[in-house]
N, C-alpha and C positions, 0 to 999 in steps of 0.2 A: 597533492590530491587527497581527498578525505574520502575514507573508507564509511561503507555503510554504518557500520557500527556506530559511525562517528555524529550520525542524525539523531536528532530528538525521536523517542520513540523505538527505537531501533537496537535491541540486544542481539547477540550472538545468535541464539535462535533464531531471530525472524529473519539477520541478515543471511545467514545458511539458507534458510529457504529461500529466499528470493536469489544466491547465486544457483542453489539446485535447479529453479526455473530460469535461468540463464540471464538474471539482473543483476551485473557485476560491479557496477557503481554508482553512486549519487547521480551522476548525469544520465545515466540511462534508465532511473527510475524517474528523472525528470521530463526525459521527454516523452517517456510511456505515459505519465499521468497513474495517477493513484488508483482508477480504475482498471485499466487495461494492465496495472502489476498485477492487483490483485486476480483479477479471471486468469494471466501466468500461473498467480499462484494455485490457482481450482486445478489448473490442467496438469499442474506437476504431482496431485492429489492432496495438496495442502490447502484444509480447511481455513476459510474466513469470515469471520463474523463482523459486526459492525465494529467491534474496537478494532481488529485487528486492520482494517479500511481507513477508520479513523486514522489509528497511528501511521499509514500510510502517506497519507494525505497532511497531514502536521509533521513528516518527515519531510516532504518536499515544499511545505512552507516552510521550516522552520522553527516550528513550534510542539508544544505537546499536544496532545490530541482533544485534552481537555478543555482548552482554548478553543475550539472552532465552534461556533455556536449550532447549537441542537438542528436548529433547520438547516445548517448548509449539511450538517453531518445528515441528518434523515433524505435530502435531497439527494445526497453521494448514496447514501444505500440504492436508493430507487437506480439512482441511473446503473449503479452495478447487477440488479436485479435485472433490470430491464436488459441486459447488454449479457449479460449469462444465460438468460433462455433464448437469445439469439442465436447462440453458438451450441 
């Protein structure tokens, strides 16, 4: 089983947080989806910015964050934005 740390994008910091918001491995930041970690992450009081969404989202592809191209990355903002003043 591979530990968060173990993803692209993913240091010791950001894996902490996301267990402190109760996301304790790669499968279960897979089936949240990169959005719905991230708004975990808001509610456990840990700021997120568009990289830190990015590397969210390139963690559960697979890839670095740098790789997703600018419109799907600015598309995944929106939809976090939108899905945060929901709640």
């Amino acid at each position: 089983m591979k530990r968060l740390m173990d993803l692209p994008n993913l240091g010791p910091v950001v894996s902490e947080q996301l267990r402190r918001a109760g996301i304790d491995s790669p499968e279960t930041l897979l089936a949240l989806g990169s959005v719905e970690a991230a708004l975990r992450l808001v509610e456990s009081g840990v700021s997120v910015c568009s990289s830190k969404l990015s590397a969210l989202e390139g963690a559960i592809r697979g890839v670095r964050w740098h790789a997703i191209p600018a419109d799907e990355r600015a598309a995944l903002r929106e939809r976090f934005e939108a899905e945060k003043a929901l709640r």
